[in-house]
N, C-alpha and C positions, 0 to 999 in steps of 0.2 A: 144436520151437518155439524154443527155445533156441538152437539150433545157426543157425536160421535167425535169429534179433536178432544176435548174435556175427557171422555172416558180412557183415551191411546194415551192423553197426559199424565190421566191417575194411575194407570198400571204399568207406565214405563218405566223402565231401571231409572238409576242415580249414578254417574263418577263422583268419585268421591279420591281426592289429593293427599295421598297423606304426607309426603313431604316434601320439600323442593331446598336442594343443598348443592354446592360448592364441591366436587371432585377434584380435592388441592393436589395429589400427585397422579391426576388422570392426566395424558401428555396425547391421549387421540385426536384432538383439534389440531396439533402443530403437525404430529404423522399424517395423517390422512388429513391435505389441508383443502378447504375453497375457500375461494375472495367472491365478496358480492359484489355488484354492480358498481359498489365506489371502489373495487381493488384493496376490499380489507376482508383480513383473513377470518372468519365464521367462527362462532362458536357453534357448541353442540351440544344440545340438551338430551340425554340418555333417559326413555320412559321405561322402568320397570314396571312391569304388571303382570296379571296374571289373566287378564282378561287378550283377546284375541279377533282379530279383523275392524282393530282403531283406525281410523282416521284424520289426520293432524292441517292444521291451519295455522298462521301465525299474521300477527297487525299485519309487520311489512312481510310477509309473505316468505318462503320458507325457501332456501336455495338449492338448487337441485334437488333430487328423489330421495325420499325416504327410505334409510337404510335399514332393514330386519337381522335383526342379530339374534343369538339364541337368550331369549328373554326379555329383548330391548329391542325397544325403538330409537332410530337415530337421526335427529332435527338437526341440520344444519339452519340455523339461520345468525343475520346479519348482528352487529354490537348494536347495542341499544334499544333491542325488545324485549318488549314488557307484556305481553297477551299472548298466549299458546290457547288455539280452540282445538277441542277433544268427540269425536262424531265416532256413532256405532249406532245399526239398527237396532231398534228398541231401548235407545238410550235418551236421556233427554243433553243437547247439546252441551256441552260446559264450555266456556268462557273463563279460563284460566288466568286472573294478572298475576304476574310473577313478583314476588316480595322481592327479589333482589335484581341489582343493574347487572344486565348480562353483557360481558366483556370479551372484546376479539381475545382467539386462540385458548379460550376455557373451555372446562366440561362440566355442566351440571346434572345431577340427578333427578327424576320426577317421577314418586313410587306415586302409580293411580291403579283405584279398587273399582269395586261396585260399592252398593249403601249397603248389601245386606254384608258382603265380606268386612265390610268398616265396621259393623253395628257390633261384630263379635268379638268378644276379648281380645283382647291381642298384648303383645311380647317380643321383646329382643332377643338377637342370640349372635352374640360375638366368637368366630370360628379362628382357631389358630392354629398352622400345622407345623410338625419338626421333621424335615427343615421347610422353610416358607417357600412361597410359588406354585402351591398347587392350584388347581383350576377343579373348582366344587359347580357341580353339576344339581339343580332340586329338580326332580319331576314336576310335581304336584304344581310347580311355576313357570311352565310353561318350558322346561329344561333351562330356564333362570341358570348363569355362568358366571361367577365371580373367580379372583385368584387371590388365597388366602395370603396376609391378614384380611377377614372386611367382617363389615360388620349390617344383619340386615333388622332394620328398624321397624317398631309398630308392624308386624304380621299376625296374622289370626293365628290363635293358640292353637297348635295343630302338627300333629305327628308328621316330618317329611320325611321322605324318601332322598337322601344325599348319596353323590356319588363323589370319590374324590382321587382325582390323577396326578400322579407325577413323572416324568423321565427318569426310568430305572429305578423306580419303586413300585409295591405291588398295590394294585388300584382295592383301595377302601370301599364298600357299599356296605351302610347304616342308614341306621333310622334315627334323626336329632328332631328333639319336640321342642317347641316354642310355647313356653309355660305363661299364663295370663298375666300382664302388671308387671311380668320378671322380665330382670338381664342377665342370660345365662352364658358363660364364657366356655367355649370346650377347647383343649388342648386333644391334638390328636397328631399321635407319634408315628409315621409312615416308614412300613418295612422296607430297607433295600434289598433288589433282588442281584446285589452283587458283595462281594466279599473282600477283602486287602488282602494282596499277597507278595511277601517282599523274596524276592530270589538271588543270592550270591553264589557266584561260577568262578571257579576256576580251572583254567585259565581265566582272565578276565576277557579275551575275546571269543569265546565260547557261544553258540548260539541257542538259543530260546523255542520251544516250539511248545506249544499247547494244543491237545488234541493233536499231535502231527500238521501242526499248521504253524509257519515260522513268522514270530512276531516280531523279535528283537536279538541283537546281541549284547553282551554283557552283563551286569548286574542291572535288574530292574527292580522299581518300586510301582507297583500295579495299584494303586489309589483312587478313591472317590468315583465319582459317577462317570468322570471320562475316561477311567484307566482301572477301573476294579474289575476284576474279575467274576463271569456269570456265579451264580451261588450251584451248588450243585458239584458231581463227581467229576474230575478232570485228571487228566495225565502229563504230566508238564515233562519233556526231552529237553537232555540240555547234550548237544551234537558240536564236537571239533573234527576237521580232518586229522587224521593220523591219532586218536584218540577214539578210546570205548567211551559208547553210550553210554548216559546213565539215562534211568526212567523213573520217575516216581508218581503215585497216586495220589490225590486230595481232594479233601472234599471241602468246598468254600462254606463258609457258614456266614450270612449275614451280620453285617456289625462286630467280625471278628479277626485279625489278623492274622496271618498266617506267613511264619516265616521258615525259607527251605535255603539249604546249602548243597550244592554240589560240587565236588573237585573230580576231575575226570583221571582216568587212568592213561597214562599214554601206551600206544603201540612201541616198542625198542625193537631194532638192529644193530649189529656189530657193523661197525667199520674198521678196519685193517690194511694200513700203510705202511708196504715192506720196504719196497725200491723207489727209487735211489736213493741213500742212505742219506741224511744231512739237506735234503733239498725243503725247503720251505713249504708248509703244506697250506693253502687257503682253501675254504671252505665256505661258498656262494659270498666270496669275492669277503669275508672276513680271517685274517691271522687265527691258525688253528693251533698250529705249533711244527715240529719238525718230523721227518721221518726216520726212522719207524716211528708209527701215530699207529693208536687205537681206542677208539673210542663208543660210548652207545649215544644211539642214536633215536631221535623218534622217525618211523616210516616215513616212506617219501622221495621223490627225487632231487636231488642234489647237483651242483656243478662246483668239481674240482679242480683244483689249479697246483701244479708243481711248478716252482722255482730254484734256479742255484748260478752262482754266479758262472758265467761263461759258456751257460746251457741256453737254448730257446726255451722259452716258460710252455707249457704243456697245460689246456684245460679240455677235460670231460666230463660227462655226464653218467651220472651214476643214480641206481635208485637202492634202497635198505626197505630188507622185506623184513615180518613180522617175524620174530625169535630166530634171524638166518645171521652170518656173519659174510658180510660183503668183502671179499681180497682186492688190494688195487697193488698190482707190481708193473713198473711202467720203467721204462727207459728215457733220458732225456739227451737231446741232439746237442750236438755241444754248437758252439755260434762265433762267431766272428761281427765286428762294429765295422759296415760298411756304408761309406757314403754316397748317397744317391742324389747325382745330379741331372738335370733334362735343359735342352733347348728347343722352346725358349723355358726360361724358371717356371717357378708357382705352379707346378701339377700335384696333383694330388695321386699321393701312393699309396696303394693296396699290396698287401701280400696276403695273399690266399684268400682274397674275398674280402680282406680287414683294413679301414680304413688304418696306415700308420703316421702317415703325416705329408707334409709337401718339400718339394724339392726347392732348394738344396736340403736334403736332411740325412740325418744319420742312422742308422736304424740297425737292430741285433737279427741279421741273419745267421739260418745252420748250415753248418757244413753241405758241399750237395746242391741239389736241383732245389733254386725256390724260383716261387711263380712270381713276377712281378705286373703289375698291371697300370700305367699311369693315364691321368685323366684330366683334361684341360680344355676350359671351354673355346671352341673354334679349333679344334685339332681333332684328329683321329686318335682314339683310344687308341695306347699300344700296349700290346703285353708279350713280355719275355722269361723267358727261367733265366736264371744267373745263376751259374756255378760258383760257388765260392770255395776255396780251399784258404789254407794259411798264410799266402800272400794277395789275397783278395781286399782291397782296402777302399774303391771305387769303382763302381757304377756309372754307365754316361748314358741317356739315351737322348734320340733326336724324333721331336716329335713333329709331324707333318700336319701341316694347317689346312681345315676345310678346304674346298674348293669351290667358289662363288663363279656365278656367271653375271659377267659383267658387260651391257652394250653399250658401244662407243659406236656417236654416231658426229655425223658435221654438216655444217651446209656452206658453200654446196659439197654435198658426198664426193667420193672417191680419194677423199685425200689418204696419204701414207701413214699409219697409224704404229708406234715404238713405244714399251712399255718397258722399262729401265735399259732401256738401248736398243731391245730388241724388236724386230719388225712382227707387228704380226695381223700383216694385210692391211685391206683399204676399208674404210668409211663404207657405207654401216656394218658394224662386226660383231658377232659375239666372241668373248675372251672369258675362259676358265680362270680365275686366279684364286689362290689364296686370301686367307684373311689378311691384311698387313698393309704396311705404305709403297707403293709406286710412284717412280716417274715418267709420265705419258707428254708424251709427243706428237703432235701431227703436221703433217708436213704436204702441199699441193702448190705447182708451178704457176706461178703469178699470183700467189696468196701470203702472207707472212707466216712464216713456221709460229706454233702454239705451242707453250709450255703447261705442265699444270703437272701437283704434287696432288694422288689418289692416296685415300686410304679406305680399302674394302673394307666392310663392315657388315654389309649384311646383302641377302638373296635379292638377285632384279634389280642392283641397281643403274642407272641410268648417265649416261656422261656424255654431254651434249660439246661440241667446240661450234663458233660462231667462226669465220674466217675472214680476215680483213683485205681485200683485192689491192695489191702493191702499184699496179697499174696510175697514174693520176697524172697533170697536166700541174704545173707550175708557172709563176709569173711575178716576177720580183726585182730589185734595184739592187747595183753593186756599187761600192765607193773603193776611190783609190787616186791618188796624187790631187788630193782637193776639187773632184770632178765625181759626177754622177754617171752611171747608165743604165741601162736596163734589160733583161735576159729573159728568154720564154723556154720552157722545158715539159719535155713529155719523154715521161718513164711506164716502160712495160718489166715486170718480172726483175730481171738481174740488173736491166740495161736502159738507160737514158741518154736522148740526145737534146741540145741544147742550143738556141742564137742568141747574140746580144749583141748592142752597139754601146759602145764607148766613145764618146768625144771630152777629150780634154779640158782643161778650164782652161779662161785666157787668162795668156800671161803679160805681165807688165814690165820695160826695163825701168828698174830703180840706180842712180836716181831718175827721176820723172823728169827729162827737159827735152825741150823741144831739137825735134830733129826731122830731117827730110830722110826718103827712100828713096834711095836711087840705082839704076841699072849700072854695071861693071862698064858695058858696053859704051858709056855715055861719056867715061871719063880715059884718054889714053893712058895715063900712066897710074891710075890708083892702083894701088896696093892695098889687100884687104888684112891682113896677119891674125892675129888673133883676136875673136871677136868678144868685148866688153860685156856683152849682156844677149839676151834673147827676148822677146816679143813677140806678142800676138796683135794683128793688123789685118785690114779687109783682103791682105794678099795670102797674109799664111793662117793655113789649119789642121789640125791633128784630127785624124779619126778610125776609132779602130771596129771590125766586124769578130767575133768571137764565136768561137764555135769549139762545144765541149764535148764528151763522153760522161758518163755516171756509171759506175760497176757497184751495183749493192751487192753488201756481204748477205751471204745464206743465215747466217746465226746472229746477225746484228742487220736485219733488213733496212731498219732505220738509217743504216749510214752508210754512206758511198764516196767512192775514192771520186774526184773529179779529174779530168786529162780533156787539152787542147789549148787550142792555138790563139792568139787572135791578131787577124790581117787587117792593116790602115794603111795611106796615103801618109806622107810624114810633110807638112811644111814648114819650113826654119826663117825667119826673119833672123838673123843675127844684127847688132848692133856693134858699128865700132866707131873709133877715136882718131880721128884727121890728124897726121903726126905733123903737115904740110897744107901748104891748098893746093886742091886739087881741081883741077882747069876741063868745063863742060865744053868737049870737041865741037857740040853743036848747040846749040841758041839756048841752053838750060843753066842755070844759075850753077856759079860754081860750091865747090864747098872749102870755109876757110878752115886755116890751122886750126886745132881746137873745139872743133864744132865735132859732134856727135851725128852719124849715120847710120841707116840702116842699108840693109840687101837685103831682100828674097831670093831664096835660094829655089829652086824646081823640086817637086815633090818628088819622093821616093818612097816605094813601097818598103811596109817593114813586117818581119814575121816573130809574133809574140811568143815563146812554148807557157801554157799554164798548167799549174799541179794545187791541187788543193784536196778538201774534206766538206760535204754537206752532212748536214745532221737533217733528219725530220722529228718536229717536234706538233706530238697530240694530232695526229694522220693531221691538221690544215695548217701547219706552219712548218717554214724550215730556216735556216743560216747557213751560209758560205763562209768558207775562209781558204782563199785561193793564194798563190806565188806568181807573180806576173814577172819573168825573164826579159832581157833586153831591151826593154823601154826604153826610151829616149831619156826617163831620167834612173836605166839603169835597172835593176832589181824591184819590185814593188811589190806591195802586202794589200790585195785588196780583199773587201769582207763585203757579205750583203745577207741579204734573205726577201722572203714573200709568201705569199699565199698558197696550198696547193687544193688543187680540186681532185680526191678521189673518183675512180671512175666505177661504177657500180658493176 
């Protein structure tokens, strides 16, 4: 066993390292990044060799899978390793310490051989190409991939086989040796397979076609590798409308410029403006000059315009054929400045299809039948001819407004429904109207008439009235002659009836002295004359019963006329003044000279007329203000108010 490990040792290959450097402007670490296990970004040690089926290890162990590139191996591993181990059957293991500290986001090189490829002479060979950036391809290395400048160190003296690419140049395949002990430098100048070709047109909008294929228009500079031109026979067209082709031939020659000119020939027709003499001639809407005009032209269609003062301007369409002479002899309408106005304003007027402005406006119609056409949003387009002749100086037209369907409804329904005065049926309805403002009206017996200002504006829409029941029940206080009472009412519709009772305040004779009441009957010869004062006492008292009418106005429901009566008992105590004494026929005290007395008189019915005004205010309050007639003191102004309760 022994003898047999010993023997597998002495016949196994060797690696052998030949260098380990620093890739200062290699930037694959930061492109193609990973982070180890502390979240730092990896270097990457790049193995060229030329040897094949290596296997790699590293101290702290290599991150992620080892990438194969054409030539190379590629180790990711972590900053701060220092051992790369190298395994291959029939090799003996190597154990690699790396001379230098490997540092996140770098790229190091590691050329590794065999011992017999190391034992053989070897040689440099620094590759440089014009221009730089090729990508150099060695067989013999395993297709080994570098991109020139670079340079490959210590290799066995030995003839390779190079291949070398670039983007639009023609791919090089030689043979470059690597001489023993030597550093050989090759310059190697790469053909392009495209040519410069600068192109000037005239016209300068003129377009470009190579092979019949359109690249560009106007002057081109066709340069370097993104814009040179294939090397090789080409046919460059340079194409305007209404313009002969020109064609030319060329052959690109690499590395050499090529400059072409072309000015194109135009296609001409004749133009020939006879009539109407003197009328301004424009020519796609630019001053041409006057007529008779004649002029060349390049092919093409054209739009013409005559102008003259007191004429309608005239534009057509015309096209100029190739060596032909186009005639244009035209008549123009002669016009009149007519003003055009509509109700309601601001429509917008067409003649003949042409927007010319909005009303009120002025506009150059022709003699004759012209089409006018007006247009305004929420109306019906109207169109009319308008004859114009020499006293034609205005225009009117009346334009008619949409027609919206509009539902008016109420609760509760059935009420009478008027839209600017006019009736038009009961609750719920539909109503056609116009675009525009309305005065709606609804009106139902024992409800309060409803106002409201519409303005139709758009389709569907909806007009609800809520109705307030005039019906309610009242219950409130009146004042008048320094006395209170109090009045209960109930109103249907138009018409209210009403009770109250009034009692007077008591009155006092001033001055204030003591006096007896006494019966007439008591005394034979008193005489009463005219009495000093009046009073109130346990004998006499005023009181009145009241009873009213209400007439509410239709258009002012809130307010109602009042009318009626109000009926009392009337008692008088009058006071008067002893001119004598006056002698009690029977056992009662007399009265002397001077002394002050009263009498009760027997009550007497009395009939009040009252005229007044309630208001109601906010449907639960209202105020009186009444005229109370013939009172005992005469004419009176009495006022009051109270609560009312709507009746649902």
């Amino acid at each position: 066993m022994i003898f047999t490990m010993v023997l597998s040792v002495a016949y196994a290959d060797e690696f052998v390292v030949r260098s380990f450097t620093v890739a200062q402007t290699d930037v694959s670490a930061l492109r193609y990044q990973r982070h180890d296990a502390n979240d730092k970004v990896c270097a990457i040690i790049k193995v060229r060799t030329d040897l094949r089926g290596l296997a790699f290890d590293a101290g702290k162990n290599l991150v992620g899978d080892i990438q194969i590139k054409s030539g190379e191996y590629w180790l990711y591993v972590s900053p701060g390793e220092s051992r790369i181990t190298i395994y291959k059957d029939g090799f003996i293991t190597k154990h690699y310490l790396l001379p230098l500290a490997v540092e996140s986001s770098k790229v190091y090189v590691l050329e590794v051989t065999n011992k017999q490829m190391a034992a053989a002479a070897t040689g440099s060979l620094i590759l440089v190409t014009e221009p730089p950036g090729a990508v150099v391809k060695i067989r013999e290395l395993s297709g080994l991939e570098f991109t020139t400048p670079d340079t490959l160190q210590n290799y066995p003296a030995f003839p390779y086989s190079v291949t070398i690419t670039k983007y639009r140049h023609a791919t090089l395949d030689t043979i470059l040796t690597v001489h023993p002990t030597e550093t050989i430098t090759h310059h190697i100048t790469l053909i392009p397979t495209w040519g410069d070709v600068l192109i000037d047109v005239e016209p300068e909008d003129a377009e470009v076609f190579i092979d019949n294929e359109y690249v560009a228009t106007g002057n081109q500079n066709f340069r370097g590798d993104s814009r040179g031109i294939d090397v090789g026979q080409h046919t460059i067209s340079i194409r305007r409308e209404n313009y002969y082709v020109q064609e030319q031939d060329v052959t690109v020659i690499p590395g050499q410029i090529t400059s072409l000119q072309f000015t194109l020939q135009p296609m001409l027709g004749v133009l020939k403006v006879e009539t109407p003499p003197g009328a301004a001639l424009y020519i796609d809407g630019k001053m041409a000059g006057r007529v008779p005009y004649t002029d060349t032209l390049l092919t093409g269609d054209y739009q013409l315009t005559l102008s003259a003062e007191g004429f309608l301007e005239k534009t057509m369409a015309i096209r100029i054929t190739e060596n032909n002479t186009t005639y244009v002899n035209e008549a123009l309408q002669q016009s009149r400045l007519v003003k055009i106005t509509s109700q309601p304003s601001q429509a917008e007027i067409y003649l003949d299809g042409d927007f010319v402005g909005t009303t009120p406006a002025t506009i150059l119609l022709g003699y004759g039948d012209n089409t006018l056409q007006l247009r305004k949003a929420k109306y019906h387009d109207l169109q009319e001819n308008v004859q114009v002749g020499k006293d034609t100086d205005v225009a009117h037209f009346n334009l008619e407004a949409d027609v919206l369907a509009v539902l008016f409804t109420s609760s509760p329904g059935g009420a009478q429904l008027y839209v600017d005065d006019k009736s038009q049926g009961f609750t719920s309805t539909q109503v056609d109207l116009p675009y525009g403002k309305y005065r709606v009206k609804i009106k139902k017996q024992g409800y309060f008439t409803r106002r409201r200002n519409l303005t139709v504006v758009a389709p569907g829409q909806k007009v609800h009235f809520h109705l307030q029941n005039t019906s309610h029940y009242r219950a409130g206080a009146i004042y008048g002659m320094g006395a209170w009472g109090g009045e209960f009412t109930w109103a249907r519709s138009s018409v209210g009836v009403g009770v109250g009772l009034f009692v007077p305040s008591v009155q006092k004779f001033t001055p204030e002295v003591q006096h007896k009441n006494v019966s007439v009957l008591d005394y034979s010869d008193l005489t009463l004359g005219t009495p000093v004062g009046r009073e109130s006492n346990a004998d006499s008292a005023d009181f009145f019963l009241s009873f009213k009418v209400h007439l509410f106005l239709q258009k002012i429901p809130h307010l109602s006329f009042v009318f009626g009566t109000a009926v009392g008992k009337v008692y008088r105590t009058d006071v008067y003044l002893a001119h004598k004494t006056y002698q009690n026929i029977y056992f009662g005290e007399d009265i002397p000279k001077g002394d002050y007395f009263s009498v009760a008189h027997r009550g007497k019915w009395k009939f009040t007329p009252i005229a007044g005004l309630s208001l109601r205010l906010l449907r639960f309050f209202y105020i009186n203000g009444e005229v109370w007639f013939n009172t005992t003191e005469g004419t009176q102004l009495y006022t009051g108010g109270g609560i009312c309760f709507p009746v649902k």
